[in-house]
N, C-alpha and C positions, 0 to 999 in steps of 0.2 A: 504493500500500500504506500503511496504516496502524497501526499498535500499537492494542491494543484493549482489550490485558486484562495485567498484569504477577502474577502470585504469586510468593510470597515461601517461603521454607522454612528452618528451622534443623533441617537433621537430624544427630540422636543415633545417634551407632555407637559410644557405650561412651568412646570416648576424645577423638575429636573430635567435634566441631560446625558443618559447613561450615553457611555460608550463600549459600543456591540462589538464584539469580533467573531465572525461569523466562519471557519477552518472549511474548505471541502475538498476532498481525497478522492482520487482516480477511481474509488470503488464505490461512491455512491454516499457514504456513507460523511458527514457533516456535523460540526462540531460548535458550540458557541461559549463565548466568557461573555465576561464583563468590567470593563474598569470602573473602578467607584469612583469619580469624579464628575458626577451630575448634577452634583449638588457647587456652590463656591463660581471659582475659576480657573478654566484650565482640560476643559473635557475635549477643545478641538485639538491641544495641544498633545493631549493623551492618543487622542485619534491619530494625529500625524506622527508619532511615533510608534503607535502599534504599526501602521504602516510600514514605513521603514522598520524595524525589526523582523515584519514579517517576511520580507523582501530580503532580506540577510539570511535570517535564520531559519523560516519555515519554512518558505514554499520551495517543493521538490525534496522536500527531506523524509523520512518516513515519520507522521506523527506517535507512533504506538515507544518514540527514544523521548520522551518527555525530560527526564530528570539531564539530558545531555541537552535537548535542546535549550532551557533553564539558562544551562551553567554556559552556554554559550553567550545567553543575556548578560551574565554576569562578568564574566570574566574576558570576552571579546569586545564588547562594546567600549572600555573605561569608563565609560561615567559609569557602569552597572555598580561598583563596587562603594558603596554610601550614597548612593541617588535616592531620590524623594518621590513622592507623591505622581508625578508624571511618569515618570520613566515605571514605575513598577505599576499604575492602574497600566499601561499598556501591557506589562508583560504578564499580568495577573488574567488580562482577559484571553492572549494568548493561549496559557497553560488551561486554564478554565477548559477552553476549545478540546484540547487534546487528552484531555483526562474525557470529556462528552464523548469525543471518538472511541476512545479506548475502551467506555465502559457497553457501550453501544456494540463494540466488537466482541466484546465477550460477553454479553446477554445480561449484564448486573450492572446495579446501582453505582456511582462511583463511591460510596461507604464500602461498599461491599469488598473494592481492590486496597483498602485502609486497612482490613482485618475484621468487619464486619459492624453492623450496627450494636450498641450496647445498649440500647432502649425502643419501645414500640412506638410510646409518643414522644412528640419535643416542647419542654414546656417554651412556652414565647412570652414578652412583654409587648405592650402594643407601643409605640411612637406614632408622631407624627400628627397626635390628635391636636396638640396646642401651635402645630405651625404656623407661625403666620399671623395666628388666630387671635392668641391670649396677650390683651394689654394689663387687666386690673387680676388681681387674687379670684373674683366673681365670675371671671371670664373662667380663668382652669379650671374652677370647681365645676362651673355647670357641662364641660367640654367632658371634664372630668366621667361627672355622672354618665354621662351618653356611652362612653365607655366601659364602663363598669356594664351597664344593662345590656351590652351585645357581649355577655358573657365573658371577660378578660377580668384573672384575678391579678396581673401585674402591667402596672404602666411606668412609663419613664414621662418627667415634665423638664423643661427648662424656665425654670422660674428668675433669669437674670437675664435674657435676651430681648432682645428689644422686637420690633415687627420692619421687616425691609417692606419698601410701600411697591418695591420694584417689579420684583418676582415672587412677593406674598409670602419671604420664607423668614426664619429668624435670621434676625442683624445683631454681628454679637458689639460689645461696647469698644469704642476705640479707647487707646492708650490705658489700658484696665483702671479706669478712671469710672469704676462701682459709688455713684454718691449712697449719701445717706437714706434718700429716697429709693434709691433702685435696692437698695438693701433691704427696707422694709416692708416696700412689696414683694422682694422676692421671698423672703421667711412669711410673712402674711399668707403667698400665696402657696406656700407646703404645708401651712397649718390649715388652710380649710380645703387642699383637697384632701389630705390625709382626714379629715372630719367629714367628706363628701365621702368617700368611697369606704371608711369603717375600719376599725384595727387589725383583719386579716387580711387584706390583700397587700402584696408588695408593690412599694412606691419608690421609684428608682430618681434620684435627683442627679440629673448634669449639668453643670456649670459654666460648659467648652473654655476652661481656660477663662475666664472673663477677667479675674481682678488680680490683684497684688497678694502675695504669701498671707501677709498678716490680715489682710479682708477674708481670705477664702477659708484660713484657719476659725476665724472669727464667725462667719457662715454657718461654717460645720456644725461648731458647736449649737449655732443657734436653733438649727433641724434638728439635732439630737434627740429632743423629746417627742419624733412623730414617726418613729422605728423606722429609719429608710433603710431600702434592703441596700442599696451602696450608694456612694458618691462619687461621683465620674467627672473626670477631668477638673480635678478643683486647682491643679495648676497644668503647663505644659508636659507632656510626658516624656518629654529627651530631660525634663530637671527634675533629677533625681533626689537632690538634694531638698528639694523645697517639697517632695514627697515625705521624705522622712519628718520633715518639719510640722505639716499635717497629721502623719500621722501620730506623730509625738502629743499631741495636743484634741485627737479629733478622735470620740469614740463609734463610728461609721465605716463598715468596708469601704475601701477604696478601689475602683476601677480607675484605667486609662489602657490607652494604647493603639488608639485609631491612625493617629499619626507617628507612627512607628512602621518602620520597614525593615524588611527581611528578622531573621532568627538574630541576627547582629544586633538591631535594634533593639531587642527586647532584654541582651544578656544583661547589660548592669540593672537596670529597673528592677528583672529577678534578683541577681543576685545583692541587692537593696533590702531586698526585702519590704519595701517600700509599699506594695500593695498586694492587692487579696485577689483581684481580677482583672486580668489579661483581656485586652481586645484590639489583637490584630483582623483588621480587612482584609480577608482574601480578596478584598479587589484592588486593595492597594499594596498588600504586604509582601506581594510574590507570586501570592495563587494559593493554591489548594493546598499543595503538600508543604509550603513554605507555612501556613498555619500550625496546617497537623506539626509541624516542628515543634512552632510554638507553644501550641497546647503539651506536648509531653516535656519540652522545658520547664513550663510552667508548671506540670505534675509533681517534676522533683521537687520545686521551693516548697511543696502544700499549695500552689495557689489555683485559682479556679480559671476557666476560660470565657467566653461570654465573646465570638465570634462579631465584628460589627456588621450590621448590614444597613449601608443607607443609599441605597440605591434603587435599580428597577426588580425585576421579576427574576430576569438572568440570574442577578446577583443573591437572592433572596433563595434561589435553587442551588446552588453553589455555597451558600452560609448552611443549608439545610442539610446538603452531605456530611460536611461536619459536625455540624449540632450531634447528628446519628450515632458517628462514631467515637468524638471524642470522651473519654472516661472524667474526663472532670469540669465537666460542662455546669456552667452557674443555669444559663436560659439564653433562650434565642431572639434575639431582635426582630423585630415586622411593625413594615408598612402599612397599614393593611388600609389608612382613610385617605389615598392619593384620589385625584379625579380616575373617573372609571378608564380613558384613555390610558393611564398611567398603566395598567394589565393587560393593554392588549399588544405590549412588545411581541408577548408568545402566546398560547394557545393555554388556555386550565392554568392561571399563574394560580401559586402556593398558596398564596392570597387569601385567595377566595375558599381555600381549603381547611382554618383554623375554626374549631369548634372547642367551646366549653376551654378556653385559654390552652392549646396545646395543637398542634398539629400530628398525625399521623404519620411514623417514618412510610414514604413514597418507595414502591417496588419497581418503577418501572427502570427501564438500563440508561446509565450514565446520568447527565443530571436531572433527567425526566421532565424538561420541557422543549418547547419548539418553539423558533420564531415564528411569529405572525406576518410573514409577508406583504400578507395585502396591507396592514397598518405601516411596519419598519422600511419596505422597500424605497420608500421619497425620499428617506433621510439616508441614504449610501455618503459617503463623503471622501471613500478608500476603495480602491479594486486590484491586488496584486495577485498578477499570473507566472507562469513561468514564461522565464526569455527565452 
């Protein structure tokens, strides 16, 4: 078998912009990832690198050499070796593709070429209900509720972000310049959704980084008395040090790791000991098995994994292989209140599949879904073939 043809795609659903890569092989048989960078700035820049790399390294090569084609990413390119956010959602959608081939080729899940799944269901937290949405404490709570009643016993809120008027999404604070006001709506607004949705269900608070060490230690504390099941990026996750600082002072698991790349990225953070839960982006952090790294690094400190997924469907089937397999999984991230356009990338997105807060591990082969062509095909923006 051989790669024959790679296309590329940045599709527009209003608020994101995943970037597709779409692998197909002389035998019929057709592969896709995802780069997580739909969300920000930066997804056509992703696009025009997956491009070029797949023009280097894929096409004509046999996809079923995955881990060789990788290390070709990494170690022939030079920037591969400590590159960021761009360079790895390209090559994360890449790998995405060729694990789809591979599992497709051999009639199973791509958990299943990991060592198998270790659970039936995947529990998830919902996001994405206060995008955009919540400016007062009143606003999360009521957003809140609507959440709760479509059966989700865990949600994640950003109660420090402000509203982009642009593209509807949250705008985080410039110069982490958190006044006194933006502080007290944001504890106001953990205190009455946690008093909206009741003392068992888990309520995940992120932060993305917004303020200064001693605001965000400060913060912490101030949630403390409304059980949050973690706290997520309460400073930048390459500072490690201002991790330990937090943690010294904050009695809340601590999450980060979305912007963190490759198994390199994550080694001092572990070995810190700084936090309780792991979340590299197989869309940004490598791919698939550059996770599974991570998660079993992560295994040795004690610490949990919590896979990110903030992207399309592609991406959302791809965090879900994982979820499956890895043994020390916290929960699973989902999309689930995008406009409805947002699920028709592929064909039966995940999505639409989560009942009673957990989704069903999916049997079908590789990462068990399909592009929706008739929706994806306007937004091509890449097409390499062989010379």
């Amino acid at each position: 078998m051989k790669v024959r043809e790679v296309k590329i795609y940045v599709v527009d659903t209003g608020t994101f912009r995943p970037v597709i890569a779409e692998v197909l092989t002389d035998e019929g048989i057709n592969g896709i990832g995802e780069g997580a960078v739909g969300f920000g700035v930066g997804c056509y820049a992703a696009a025009k690198m997956a491009e070029e790399l797949a023009g280097r390294f894929v096409v004509g090569k046999n996809p079923d050499e995955i881990q060789s084609i990788w290390n070709d990413f990494y170690y022939d390119t030079f920037w591969g070796k400590g590159a960021g956010a761009i360079f790895y959602a390209a090559a994360s959608a890449l790998e995405h593709a060729l694990w789809d081939i591979k599992g497709q080729v051999l009639g199973a899940p791509v958990y299943q070429l990991l060592g198998g799944k270790q659970r039936d269901q995947i529990p998830v937290y919902a996001n994405g209900w206060s995008e955009g949405k919540c400016v007062t404490p009143e606003d999360f709570a009521r957003r809140a509720e609507a959440v709760v009643e479509k059966g989700y016993d865990a949600l994640k809120m950003y109660p420090m972000s402000q509203v982009d008027p642009v593209r509807h999404l949250n705008k985080h604070i410039k110069n982490r310049n958190v006044t006194k006001a933006n502080f007290n709506c944001a504890v106001k607004a953990v205190e009455l959704v946690r008093r909206t949705i009741g003392p068992d269900r888990d309520l995940l608070v992120d932060v993305t980084a917004e303020g200064t060490s001693d605001m965000m230690w400060r913060f912490g504390q101030a949630i403390e008395p409304y059980n949050i099941f973690w706290y997520e990026e309460a400073m930048d996750a390459f500072d490690v040090d201002a991790y330990r600082v937090i943690r010294e002072k904050v009695d809340i698991p601590l999450a980060t790791g979305e912007r963190l790349y490759t198994r390199y990225g994550f080694r001092r953070l572990l070995e810190s000991r700084a936090v309780d839960i792991v979340q590299p982006d197989p869309g940004t952090c490598g791919g698939i098995l550059e996770a599974f790294h991570i998660g079993a690094m992560a295994e040795t400190y004690c610490a949990r994994i919590a896979p990110h997924n903030c992207g399309g469907p592609v991406l959302t089937a791809v965090a879900v292989q994982l979820a499956a397999c890895l043994g020390n999984l916290a929960m699973q991230e989902m999309f689930p209140f995008h406009d409805p356009c947002h699920y028709e990338i592929v064909e039966e997105a995940f999505e639409h599949k989560i009942h009673d807060g957990v989704l069903d591990v999916p049997t079908a082969p590789g990462l068990g879904v399909k592009l929706n062509h008739s929706f994806v095909d306007r937004y091509l923006v890449g097409d390499v073939t062989e010379a």
